[in-house]
GUTIPA-665013 format. One record per residue (C-alpha): residue number from 1; residue in one letter; x, y negated, z. Coordinates in steps of 0.02 Angstrom, whole numbers, plus 50000, padded with zeros to 5 digits. Each point is the difference from the previous one (the first is absolute). Example, Ala and Ser with C-alpha at 12.3 -4.5 7.8 and 13.67 -1.06 7.14 Angstrom:
atom i 1 | aa a | u 50615 | v 50225 | w 50390 $
atom i 2 | aa s | u 50069 | v 49828 | w 49967 $
***
This chain:
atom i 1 | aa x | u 50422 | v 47656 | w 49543 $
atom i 2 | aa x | u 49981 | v 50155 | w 50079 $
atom i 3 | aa x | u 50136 | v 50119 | w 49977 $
atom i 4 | aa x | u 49958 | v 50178 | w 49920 $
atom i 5 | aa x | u 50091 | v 50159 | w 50076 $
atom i 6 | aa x | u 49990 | v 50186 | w 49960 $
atom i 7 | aa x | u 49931 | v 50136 | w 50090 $
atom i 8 | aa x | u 50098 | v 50094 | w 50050 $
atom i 9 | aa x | u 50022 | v 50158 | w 50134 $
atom i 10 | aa x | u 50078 | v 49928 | w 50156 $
atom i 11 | aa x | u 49927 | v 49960 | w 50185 $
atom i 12 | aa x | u 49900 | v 49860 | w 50032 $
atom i 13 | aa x | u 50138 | v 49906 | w 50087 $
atom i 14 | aa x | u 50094 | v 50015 | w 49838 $
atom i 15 | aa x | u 49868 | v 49929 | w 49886 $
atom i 16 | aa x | u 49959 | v 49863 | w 50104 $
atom i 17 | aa x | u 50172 | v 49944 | w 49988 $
atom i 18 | aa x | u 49970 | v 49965 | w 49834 $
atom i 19 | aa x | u 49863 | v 49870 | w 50026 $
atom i 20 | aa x | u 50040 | v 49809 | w 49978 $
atom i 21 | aa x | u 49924 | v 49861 | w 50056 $
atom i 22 | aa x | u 49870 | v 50103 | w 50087 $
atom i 23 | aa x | u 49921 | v 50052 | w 49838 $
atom i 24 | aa x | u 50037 | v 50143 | w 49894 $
atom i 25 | aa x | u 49910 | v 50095 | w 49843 $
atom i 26 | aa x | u 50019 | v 50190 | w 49993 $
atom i 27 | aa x | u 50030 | v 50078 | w 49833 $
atom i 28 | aa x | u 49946 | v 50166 | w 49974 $
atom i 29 | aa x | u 50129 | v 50088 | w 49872 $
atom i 30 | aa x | u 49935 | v 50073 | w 49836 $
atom i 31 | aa x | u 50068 | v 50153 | w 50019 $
atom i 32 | aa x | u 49913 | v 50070 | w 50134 $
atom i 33 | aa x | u 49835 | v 49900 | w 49991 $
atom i 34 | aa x | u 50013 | v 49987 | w 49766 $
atom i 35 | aa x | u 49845 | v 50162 | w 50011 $
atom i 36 | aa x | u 49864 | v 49920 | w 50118 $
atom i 37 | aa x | u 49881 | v 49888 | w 49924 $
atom i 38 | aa x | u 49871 | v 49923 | w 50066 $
atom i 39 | aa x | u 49835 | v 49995 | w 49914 $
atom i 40 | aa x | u 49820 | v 49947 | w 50035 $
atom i 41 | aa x | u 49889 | v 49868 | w 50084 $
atom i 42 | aa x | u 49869 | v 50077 | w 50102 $
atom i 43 | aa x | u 49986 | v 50159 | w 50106 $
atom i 44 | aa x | u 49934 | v 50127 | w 49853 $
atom i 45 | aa x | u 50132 | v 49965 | w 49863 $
atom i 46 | aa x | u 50173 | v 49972 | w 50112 $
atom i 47 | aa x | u 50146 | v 50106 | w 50036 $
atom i 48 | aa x | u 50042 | v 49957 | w 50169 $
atom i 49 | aa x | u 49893 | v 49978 | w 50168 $
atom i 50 | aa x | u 49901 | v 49855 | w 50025 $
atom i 51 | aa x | u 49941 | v 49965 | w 50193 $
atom i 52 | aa x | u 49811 | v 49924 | w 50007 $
atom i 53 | aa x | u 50001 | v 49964 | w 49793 $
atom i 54 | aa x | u 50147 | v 49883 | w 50053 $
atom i 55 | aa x | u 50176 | v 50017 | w 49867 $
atom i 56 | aa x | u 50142 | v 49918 | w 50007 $
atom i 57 | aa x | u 50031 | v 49854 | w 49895 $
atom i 58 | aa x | u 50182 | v 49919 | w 50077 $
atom i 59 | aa x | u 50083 | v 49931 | w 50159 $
atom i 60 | aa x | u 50013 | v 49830 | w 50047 $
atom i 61 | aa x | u 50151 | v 49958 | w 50138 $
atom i 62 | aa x | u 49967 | v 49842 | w 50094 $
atom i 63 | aa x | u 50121 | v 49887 | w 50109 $
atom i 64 | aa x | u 49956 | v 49879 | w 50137 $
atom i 65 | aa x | u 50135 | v 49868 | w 49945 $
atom i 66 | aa x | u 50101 | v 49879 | w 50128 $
atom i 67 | aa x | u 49902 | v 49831 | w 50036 $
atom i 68 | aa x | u 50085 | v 49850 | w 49900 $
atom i 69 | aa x | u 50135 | v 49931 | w 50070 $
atom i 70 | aa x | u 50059 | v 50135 | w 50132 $
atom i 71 | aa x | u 50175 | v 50047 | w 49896 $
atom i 72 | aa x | u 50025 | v 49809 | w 50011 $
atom i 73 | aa x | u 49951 | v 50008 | w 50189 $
atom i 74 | aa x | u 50112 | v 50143 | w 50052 $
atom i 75 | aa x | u 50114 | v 49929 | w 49916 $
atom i 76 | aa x | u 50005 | v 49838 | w 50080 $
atom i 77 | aa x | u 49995 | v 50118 | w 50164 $
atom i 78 | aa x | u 50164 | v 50048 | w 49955 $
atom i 79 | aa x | u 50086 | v 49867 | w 49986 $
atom i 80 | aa x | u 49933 | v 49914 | w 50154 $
atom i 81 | aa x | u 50077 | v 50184 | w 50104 $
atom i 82 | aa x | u 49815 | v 50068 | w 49999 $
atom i 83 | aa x | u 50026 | v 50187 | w 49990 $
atom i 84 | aa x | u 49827 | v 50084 | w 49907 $
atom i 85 | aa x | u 50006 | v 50183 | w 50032 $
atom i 86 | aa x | u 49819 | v 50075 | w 49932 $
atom i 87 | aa x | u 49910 | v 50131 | w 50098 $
atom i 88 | aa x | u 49866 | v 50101 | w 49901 $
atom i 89 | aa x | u 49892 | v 50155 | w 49996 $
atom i 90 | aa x | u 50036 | v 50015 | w 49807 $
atom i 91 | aa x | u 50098 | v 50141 | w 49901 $
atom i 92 | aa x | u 50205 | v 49949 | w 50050 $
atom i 93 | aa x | u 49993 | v 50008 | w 49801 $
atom i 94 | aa x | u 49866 | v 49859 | w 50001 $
atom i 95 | aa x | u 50085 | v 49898 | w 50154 $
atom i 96 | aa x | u 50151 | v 50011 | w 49901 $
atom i 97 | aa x | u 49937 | v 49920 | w 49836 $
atom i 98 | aa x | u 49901 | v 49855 | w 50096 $
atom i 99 | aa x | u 50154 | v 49964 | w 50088 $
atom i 100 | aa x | u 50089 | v 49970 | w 49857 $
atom i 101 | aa x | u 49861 | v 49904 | w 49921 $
atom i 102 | aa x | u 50002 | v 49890 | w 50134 $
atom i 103 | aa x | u 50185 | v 49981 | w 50043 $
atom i 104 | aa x | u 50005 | v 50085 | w 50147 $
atom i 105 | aa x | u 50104 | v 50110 | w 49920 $
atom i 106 | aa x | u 50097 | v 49901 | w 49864 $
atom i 107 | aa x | u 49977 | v 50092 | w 49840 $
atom i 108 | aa x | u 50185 | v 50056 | w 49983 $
atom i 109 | aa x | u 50024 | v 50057 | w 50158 $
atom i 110 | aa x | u 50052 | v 50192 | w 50047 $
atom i 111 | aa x | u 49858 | v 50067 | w 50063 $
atom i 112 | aa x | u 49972 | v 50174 | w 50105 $
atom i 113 | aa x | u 49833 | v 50076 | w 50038 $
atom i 114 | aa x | u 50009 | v 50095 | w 50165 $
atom i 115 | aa x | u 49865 | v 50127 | w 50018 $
atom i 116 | aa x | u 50049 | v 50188 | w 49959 $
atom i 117 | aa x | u 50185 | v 49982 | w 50078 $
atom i 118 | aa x | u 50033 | v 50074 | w 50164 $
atom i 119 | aa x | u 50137 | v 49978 | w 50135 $
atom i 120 | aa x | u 50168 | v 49960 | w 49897 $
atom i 121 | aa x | u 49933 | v 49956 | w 49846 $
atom i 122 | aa x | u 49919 | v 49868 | w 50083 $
atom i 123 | aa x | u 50160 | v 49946 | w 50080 $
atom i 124 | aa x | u 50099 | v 50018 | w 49836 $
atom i 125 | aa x | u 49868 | v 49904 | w 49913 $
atom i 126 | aa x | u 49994 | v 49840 | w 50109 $
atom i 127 | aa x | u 50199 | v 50024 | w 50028 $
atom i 128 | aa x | u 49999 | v 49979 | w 49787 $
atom i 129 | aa x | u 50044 | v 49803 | w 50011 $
atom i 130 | aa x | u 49971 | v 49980 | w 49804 $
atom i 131 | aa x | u 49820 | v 50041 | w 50076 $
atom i 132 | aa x | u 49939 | v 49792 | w 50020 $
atom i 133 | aa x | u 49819 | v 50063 | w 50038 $
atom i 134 | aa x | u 49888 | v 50137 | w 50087 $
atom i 135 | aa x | u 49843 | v 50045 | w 49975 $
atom i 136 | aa x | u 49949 | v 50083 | w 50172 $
atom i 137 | aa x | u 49857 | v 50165 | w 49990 $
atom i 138 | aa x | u 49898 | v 50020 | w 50154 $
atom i 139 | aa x | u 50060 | v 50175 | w 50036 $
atom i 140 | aa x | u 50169 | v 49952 | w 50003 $
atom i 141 | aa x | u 49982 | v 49872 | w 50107 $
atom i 142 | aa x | u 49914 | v 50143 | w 50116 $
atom i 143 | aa x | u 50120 | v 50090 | w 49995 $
atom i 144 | aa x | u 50138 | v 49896 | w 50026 $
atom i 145 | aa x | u 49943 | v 49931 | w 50164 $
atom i 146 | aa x | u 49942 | v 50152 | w 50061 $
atom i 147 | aa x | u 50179 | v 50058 | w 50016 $
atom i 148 | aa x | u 50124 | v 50032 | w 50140 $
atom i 149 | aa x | u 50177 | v 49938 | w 50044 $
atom i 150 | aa x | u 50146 | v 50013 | w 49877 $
atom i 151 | aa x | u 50179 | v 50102 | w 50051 $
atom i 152 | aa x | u 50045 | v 49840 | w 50049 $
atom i 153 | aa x | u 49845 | v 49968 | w 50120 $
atom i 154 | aa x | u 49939 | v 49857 | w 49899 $
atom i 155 | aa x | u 49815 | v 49993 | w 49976 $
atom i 156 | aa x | u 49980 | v 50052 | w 49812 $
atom i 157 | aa x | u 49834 | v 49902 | w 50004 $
atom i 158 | aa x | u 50107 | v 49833 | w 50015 $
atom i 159 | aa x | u 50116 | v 50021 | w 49875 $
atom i 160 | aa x | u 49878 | v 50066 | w 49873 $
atom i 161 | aa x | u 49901 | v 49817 | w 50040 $
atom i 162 | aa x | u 50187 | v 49915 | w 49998 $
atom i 163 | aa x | u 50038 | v 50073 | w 49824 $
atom i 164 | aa x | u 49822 | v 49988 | w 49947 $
atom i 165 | aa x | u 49989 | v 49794 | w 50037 $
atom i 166 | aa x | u 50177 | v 49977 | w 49936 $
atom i 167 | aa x | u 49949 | v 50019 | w 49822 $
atom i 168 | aa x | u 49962 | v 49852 | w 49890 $
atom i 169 | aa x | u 49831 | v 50051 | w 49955 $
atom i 170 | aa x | u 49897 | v 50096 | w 50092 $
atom i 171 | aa x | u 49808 | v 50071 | w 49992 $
atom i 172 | aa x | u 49899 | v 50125 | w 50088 $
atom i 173 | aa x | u 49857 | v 50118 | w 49915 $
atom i 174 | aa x | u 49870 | v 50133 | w 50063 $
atom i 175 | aa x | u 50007 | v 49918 | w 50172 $
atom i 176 | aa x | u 49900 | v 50013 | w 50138 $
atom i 177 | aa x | u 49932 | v 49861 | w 50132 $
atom i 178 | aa x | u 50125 | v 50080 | w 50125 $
atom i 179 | aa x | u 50134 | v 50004 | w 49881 $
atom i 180 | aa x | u 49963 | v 49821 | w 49947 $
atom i 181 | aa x | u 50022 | v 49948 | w 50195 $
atom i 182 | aa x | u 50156 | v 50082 | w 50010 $
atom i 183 | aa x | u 50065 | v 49889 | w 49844 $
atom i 184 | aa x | u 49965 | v 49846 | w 50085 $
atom i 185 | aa x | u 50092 | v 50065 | w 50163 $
atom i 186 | aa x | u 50165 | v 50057 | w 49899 $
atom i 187 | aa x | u 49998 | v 49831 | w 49936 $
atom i 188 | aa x | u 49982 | v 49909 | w 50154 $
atom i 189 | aa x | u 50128 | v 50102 | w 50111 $
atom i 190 | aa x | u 50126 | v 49955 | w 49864 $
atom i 191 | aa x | u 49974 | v 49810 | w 50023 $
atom i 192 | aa x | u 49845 | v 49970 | w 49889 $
atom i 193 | aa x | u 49854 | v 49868 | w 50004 $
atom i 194 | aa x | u 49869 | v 50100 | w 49942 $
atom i 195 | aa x | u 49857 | v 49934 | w 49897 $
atom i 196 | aa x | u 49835 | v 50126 | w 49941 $
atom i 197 | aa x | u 49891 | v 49996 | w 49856 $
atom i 198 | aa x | u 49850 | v 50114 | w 50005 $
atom i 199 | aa x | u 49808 | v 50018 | w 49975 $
atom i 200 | aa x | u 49949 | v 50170 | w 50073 $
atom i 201 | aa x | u 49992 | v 50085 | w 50148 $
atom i 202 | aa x | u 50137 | v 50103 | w 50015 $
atom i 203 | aa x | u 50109 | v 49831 | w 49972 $
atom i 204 | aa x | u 49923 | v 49918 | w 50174 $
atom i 205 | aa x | u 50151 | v 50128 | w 50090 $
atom i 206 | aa x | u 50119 | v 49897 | w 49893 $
atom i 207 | aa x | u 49927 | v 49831 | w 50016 $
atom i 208 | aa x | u 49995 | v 50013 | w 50167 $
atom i 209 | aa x | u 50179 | v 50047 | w 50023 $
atom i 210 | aa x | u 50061 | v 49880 | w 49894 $
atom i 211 | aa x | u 50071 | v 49834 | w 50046 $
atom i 212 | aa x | u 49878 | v 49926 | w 49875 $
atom i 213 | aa x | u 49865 | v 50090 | w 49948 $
atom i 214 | aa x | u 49939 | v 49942 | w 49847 $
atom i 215 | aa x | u 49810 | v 50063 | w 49942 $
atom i 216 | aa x | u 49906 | v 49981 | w 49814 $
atom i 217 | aa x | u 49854 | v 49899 | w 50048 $
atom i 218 | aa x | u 49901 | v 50071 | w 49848 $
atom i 219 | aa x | u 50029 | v 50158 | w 49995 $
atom i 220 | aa x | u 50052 | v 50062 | w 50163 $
atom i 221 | aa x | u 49919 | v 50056 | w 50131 $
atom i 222 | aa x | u 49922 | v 49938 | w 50166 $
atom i 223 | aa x | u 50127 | v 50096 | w 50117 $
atom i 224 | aa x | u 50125 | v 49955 | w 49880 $
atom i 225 | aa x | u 49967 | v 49819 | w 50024 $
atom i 226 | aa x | u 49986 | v 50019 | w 50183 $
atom i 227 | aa x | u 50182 | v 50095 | w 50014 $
atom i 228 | aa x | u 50077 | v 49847 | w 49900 $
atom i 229 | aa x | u 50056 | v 49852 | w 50048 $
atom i 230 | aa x | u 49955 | v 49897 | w 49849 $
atom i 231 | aa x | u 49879 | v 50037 | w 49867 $
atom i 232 | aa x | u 50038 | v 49962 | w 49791 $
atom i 233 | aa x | u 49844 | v 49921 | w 49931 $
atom i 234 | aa x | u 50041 | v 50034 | w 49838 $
atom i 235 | aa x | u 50076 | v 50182 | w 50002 $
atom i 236 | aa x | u 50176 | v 49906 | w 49901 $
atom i 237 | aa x | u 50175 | v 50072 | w 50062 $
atom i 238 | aa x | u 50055 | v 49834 | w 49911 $
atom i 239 | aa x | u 49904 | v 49901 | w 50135 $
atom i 240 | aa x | u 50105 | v 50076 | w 50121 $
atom i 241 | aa x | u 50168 | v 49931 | w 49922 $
atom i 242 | aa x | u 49888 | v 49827 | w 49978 $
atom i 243 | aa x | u 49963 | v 50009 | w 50223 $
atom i 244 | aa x | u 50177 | v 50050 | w 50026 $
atom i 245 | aa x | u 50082 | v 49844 | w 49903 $
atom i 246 | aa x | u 49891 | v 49875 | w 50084 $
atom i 247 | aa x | u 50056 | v 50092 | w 50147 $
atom i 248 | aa x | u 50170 | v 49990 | w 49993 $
atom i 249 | aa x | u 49990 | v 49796 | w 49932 $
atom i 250 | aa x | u 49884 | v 49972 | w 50162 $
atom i 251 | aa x | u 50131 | v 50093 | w 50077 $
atom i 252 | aa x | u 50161 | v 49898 | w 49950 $
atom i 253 | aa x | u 49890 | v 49837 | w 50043 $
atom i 254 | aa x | u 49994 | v 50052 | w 50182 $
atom i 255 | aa x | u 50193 | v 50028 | w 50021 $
atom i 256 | aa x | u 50019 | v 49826 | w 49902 $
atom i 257 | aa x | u 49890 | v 49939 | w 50131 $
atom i 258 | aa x | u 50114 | v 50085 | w 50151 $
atom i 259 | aa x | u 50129 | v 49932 | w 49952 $
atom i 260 | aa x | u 49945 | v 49834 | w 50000 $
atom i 261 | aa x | u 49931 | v 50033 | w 50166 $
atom i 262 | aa x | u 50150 | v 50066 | w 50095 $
atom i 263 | aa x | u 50106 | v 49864 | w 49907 $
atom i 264 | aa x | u 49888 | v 49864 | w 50086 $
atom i 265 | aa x | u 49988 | v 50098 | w 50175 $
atom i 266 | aa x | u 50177 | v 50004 | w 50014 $
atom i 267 | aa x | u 50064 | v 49845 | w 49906 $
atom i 268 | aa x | u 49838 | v 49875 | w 50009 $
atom i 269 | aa x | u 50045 | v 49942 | w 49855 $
atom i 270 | aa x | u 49859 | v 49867 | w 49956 $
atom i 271 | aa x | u 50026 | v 50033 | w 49796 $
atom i 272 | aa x | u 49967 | v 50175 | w 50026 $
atom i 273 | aa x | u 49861 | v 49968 | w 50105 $
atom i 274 | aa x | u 49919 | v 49862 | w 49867 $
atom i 275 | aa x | u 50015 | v 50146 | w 49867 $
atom i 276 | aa x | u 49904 | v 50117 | w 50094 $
atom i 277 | aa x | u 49846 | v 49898 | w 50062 $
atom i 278 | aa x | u 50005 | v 49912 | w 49809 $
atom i 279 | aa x | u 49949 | v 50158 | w 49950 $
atom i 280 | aa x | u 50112 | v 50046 | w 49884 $
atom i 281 | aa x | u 50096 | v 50140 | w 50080 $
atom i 282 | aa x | u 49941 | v 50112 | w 49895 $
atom i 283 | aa x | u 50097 | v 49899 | w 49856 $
atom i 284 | aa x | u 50152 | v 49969 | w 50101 $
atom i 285 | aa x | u 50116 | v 50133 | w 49937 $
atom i 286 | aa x | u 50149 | v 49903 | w 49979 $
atom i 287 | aa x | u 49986 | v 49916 | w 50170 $
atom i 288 | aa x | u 49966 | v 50142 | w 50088 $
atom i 289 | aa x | u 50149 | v 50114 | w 49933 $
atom i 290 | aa x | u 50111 | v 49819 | w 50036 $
atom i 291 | aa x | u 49951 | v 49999 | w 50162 $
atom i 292 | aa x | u 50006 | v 50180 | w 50046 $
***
C-alpha cells in the first residue's frame, strides 16, 4: 500500500522525510482547497486552463522493481564477507529505499542521509554509532574531500572515508563518474578487492579501476565492455554470486591439490602419489587434511 500523508507547510527536505518505501500520496487538506472545484471537459465549458485541448485526468507513479532473486543474492554476498555498497545517480531518497529493498541496507537498520549537512554535522552524524547505515549525497562527498588538514594535521579527507566505510551499510546517490572512481579507490587503499558492475559510459572510469570490472552485456555499453574485465551475459547481479561460488570451490580444489603436491615432493610418499594421478584429488579431503 502506499502510505497517505498531509500537506502540509514545511521545506521540501521536511516532506520528503515523510515518504516510505520510495512512494508517497499527497493529500491536499479540505480546508484550504474545500472552495475549488473543478468542472468541465473541453476548452469552452472548463474552469481552469487547458494546454493544446489537453486536461488533466490523474497521475500514474511507476517503479522499475529489483530483478528476482537479487535480495536472495546480496544476501548470500553477505554471508560469504561480500560487502555490496550501491553507487547511483538516483534521488539519496530513492537509493535509500532500493537499498533496503534489496538488503543492502537491512530494513531495520539506522539509517542517515547525508546531503544538506555541512562540516560538524557531518562529523556528528557519522560519529552517531546507533547510525548502522549511510546514505552518501554527491555534494557531500565533494565537499568532504575537497577539504584541508584537521588541528591535528590529519587529512580530513581520510577520516571522512574511514568513518564513511566503517558503517554497516553504506550507499552513494547523485554521483558522478569521478566520484564513482574515487569510491573504488577509498575502498581499495583500505584493503579492498574491488569488483564493478556497470553498463554506461561514465562507469568505464570505474571498471577500469577496479580489480574486477564487471560489465552488463545487454545493456551496457561498448566502452563499458571494453573497460571491464568480464562481461554478464545476462545483466543478473545473482549470476555474479553464482561465478563467485564456483570460484571459490575451484579455488579450495587447487589448495587440496597443493597439498597433496608438497606432501609427495617432500615425503614421496607413493599413497599420496597414487591418489593424485587416480584422479581423485579433487575428492580427497580427508587424506589431504591427514596428511597435511
Amino acid at each position: 500500500p502506499i502510505p497517505c500523508v498531509p500537506w502540509q507547510s514545511q521545506t521540501s527536505g521536511q516532506y520528503q522525510r515523510r515518504v516510505h518505501g520510495g512512494f508517497c500520496m499527497a493529500l491536499l487538506p479540505k480546508e484550504k482547497f474545500s472552495t475549488v472545484e473543478f468542472d468541465g471537459d473541453n476548452a469552452d465549458n472548463c474552469n481552469f486552463p487547458m494546454n493544446g485541448g489537453l486536461s488533466y485526468i490523474g497521475m500514474i507513479s511507476m517503479i522499475d522493481p529489483p530483478r528476482p532473486g537479487v535480495p536472495e543474492a546480496v544476501a548470500s554476498c553477505q554471508q560469504a564477507g561480500i560487502r555490496v555498497i550501491m553507487v547511483t545517480g538516483d534521488h539519496p531518497l530513492t537509493a535509500q529505499a532500493i537499498a533496503k529493498k534489496v538488503g543492502i541496507i537491512h530494513p531495520d537498520a539506522n539509517s542517515i542521509i547525508l546531503q544538506e549537512q555541512r562540516g560538524e554535522e557531518v562529523e556528528k552524524a557519522l560519529n552517531d554509532e546507533a547510525q548502522t547505515a549511510v546514505v552518501v549525497h554527491g555534494t557531500v562527498l565533494e565537499r568532504e574531500i575537497a577539504v584541508g588538514k584537521d588541528i591535528e594535521g590529519q587529512n580530513k579527507a581520510t577520516t571522512f572515508w574511514n568513518k564513511v566505510l566503517a558503517k554497516k551499510y553504506v550507499s552513494f546517490a547523485r554521483t558522478s563518474p569521478a566520484q564513482k572512481l574515487l569510491i573504488v579507490n577509498a575502498c581499495q587503499e583500505r584493503g579492498g578487492i574491488v569488483a564493478v558492475t556497470g553498463d554506461g559510459v561514465n562507469d568505464s572510469p570505474a571498471l577500469k579501476k577496479a580489480d574486477i570490472g564487471v560489465a552488463m552485456g545487454i545493456t551496457g555499453t561498448d566502452v563499458s565492455k571494453d573497460a571491464a574485465d568480464m562481461i554478464l551475459l545476462d545483466d543478473n547481479f545473482a549470476s555474479i554470486v553464482k561465478g563467485v561460488e564456483e570460484g571459490r570451490i575451484i579455488f579450495d580444489n587447487l589448495k587440496e591439490v597443493d597439498c597433496l603436491y608438497s606432501v609427495f615432493k617432500y615425503t614421496r610418499n607413493p599413497s599420496v602419489y597414487s591418489v593424485c594421478c587416480s584422479g581423485h584429488a579433487f575428492t580427497a579431503t580427508d587424506t589431504a587434511n591427514s596428511l597435511c
